[in-house]
PDB file of N, CA, C and O in Angstrom:
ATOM      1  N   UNK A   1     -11.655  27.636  -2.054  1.00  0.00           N
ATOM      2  CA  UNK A   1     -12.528  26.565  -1.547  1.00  0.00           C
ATOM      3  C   UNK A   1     -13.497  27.131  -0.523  1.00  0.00           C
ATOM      4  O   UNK A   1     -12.957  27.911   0.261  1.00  0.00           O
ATOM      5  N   UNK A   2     -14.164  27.027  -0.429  1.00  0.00           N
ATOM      6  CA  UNK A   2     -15.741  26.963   0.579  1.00  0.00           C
ATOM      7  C   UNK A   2     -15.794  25.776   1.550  1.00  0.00           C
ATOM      8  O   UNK A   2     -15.710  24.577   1.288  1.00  0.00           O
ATOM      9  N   UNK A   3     -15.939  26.329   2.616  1.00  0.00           N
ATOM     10  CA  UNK A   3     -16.161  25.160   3.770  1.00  0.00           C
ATOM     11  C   UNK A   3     -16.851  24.416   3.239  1.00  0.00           C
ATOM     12  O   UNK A   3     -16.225  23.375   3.040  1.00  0.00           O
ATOM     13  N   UNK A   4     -18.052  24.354   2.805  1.00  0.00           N
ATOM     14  CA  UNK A   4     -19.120  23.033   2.046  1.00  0.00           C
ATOM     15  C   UNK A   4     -18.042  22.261   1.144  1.00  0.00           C
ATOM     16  O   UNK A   4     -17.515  21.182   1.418  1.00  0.00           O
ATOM     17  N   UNK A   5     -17.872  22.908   0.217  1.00  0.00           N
ATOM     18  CA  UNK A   5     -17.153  21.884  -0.624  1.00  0.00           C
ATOM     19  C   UNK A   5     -16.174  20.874   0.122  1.00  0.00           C
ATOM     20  O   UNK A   5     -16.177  19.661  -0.088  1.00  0.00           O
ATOM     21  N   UNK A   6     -15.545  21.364   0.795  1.00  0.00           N
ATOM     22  CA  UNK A   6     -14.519  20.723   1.551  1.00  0.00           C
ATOM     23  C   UNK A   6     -15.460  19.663   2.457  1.00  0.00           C
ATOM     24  O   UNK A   6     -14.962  18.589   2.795  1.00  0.00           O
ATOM     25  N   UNK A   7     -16.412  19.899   2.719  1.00  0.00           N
ATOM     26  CA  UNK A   7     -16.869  19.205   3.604  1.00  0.00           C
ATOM     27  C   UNK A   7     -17.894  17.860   2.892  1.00  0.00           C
ATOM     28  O   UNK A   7     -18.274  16.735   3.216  1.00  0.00           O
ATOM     29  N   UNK A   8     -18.024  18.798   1.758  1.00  0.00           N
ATOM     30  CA  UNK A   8     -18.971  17.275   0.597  1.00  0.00           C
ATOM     31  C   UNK A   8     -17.836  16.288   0.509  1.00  0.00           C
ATOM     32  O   UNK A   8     -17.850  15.122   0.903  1.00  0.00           O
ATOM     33  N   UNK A   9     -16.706  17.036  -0.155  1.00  0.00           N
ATOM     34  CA  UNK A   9     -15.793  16.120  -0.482  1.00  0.00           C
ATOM     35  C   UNK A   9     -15.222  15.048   0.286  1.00  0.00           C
ATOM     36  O   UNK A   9     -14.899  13.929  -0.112  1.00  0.00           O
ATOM     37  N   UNK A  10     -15.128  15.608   1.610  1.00  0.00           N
ATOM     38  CA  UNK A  10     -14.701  14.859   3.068  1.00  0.00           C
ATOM     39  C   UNK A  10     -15.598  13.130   2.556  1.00  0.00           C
ATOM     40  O   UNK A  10     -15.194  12.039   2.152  1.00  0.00           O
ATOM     41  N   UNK A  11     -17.021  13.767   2.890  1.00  0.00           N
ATOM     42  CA  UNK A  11     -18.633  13.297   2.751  1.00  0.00           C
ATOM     43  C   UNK A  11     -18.375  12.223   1.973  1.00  0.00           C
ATOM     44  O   UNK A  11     -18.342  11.090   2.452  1.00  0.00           O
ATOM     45  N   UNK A  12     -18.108  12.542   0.337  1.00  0.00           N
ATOM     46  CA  UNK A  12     -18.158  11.545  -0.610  1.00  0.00           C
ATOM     47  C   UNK A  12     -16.871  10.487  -0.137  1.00  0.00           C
ATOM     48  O   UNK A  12     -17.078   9.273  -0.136  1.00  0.00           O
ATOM     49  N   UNK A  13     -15.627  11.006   0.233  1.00  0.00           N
ATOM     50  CA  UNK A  13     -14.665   9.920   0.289  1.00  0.00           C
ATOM     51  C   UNK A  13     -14.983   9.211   1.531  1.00  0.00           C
ATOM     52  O   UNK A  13     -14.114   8.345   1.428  1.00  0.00           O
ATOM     53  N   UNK A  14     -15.543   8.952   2.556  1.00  0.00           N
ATOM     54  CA  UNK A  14     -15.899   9.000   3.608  1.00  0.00           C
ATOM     55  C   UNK A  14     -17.088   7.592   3.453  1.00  0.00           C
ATOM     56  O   UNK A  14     -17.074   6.572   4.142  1.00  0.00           O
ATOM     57  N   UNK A  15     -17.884   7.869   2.541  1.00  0.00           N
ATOM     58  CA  UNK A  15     -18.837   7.239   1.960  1.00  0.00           C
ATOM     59  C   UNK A  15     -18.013   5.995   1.365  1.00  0.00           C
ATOM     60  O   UNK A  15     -18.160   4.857   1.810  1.00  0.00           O
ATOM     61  N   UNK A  16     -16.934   6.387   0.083  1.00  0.00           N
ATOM     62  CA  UNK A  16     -16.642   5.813  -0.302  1.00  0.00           C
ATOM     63  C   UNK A  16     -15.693   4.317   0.672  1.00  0.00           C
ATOM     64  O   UNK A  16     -15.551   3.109   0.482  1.00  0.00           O
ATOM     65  N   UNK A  17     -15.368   5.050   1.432  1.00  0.00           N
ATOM     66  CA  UNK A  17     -14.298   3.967   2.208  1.00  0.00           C
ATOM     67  C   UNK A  17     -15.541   2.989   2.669  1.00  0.00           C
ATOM     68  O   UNK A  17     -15.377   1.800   2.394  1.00  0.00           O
ATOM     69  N   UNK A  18     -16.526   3.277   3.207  1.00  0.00           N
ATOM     70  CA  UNK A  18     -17.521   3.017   3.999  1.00  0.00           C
ATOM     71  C   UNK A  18     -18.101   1.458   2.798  1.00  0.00           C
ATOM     72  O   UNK A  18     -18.283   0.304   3.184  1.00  0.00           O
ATOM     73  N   UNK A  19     -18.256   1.965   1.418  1.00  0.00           N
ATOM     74  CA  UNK A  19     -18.331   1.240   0.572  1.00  0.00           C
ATOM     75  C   UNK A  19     -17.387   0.048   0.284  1.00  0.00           C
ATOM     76  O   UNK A  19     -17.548  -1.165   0.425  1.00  0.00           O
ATOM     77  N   UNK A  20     -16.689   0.546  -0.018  1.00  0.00           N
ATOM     78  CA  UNK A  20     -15.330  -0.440   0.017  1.00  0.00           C
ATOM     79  C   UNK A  20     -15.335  -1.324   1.223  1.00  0.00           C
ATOM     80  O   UNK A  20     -15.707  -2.486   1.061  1.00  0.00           O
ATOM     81  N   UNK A  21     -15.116  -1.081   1.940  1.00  0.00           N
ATOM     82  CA  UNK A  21     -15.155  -1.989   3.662  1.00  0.00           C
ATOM     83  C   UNK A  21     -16.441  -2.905   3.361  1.00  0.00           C
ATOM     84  O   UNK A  21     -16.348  -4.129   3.461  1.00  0.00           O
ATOM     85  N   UNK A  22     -17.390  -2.414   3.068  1.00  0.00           N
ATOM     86  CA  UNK A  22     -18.884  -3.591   3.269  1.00  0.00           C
ATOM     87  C   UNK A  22     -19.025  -4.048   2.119  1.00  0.00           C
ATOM     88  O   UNK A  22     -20.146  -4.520   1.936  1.00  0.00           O
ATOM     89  N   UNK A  23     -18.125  -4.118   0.993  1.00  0.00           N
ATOM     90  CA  UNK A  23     -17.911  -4.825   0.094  1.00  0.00           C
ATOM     91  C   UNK A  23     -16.643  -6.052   0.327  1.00  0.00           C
ATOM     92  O   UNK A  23     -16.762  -7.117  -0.279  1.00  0.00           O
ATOM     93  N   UNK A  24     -15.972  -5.922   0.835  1.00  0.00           N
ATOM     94  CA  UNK A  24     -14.776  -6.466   1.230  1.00  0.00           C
ATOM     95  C   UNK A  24     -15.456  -7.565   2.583  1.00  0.00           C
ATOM     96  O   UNK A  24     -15.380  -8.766   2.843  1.00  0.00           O
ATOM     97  N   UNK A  25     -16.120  -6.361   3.198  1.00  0.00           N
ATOM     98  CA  UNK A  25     -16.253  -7.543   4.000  1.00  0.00           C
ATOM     99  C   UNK A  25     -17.829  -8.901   4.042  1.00  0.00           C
ATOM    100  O   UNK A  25     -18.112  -9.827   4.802  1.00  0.00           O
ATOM    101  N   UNK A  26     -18.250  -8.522   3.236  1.00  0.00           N
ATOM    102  CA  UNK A  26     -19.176  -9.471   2.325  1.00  0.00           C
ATOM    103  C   UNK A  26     -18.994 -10.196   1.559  1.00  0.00           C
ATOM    104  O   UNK A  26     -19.671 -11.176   1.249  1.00  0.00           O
ATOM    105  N   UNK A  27     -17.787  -9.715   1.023  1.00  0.00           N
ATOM    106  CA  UNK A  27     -17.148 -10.584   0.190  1.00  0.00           C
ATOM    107  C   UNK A  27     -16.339 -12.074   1.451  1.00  0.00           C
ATOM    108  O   UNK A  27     -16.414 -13.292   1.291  1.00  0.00           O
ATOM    109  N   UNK A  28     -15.847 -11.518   2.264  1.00  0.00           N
ATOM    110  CA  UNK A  28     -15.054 -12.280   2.938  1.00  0.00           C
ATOM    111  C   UNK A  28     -15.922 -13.138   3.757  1.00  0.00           C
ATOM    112  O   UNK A  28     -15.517 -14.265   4.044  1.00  0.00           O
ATOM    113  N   UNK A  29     -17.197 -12.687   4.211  1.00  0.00           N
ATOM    114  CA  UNK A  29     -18.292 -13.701   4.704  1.00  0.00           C
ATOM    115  C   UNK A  29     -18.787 -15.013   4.068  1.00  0.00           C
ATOM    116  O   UNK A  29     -18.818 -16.160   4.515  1.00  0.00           O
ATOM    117  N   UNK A  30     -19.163 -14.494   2.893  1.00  0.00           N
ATOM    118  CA  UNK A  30     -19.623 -15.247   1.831  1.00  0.00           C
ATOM    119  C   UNK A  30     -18.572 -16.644   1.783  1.00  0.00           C
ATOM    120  O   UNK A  30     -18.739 -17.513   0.926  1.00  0.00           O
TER     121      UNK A  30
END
């Protein structure tokens, strides 16, 4: 592994939670 990779990957899941949460919580506004 390569520090970058490790660190995209961090990046993308990171993103992803970020997604999830402001979906969830838009949902729960609504």
């Amino acid at each position: 592994y390569s520090p970058r990779i490790i660190q995209e990957r961090n990046l993308n899941f990171f993103r992803n939670k970020i997604d999830f949460f402001c979906q969830s919580y838009i949902t729960e506004s609504e």
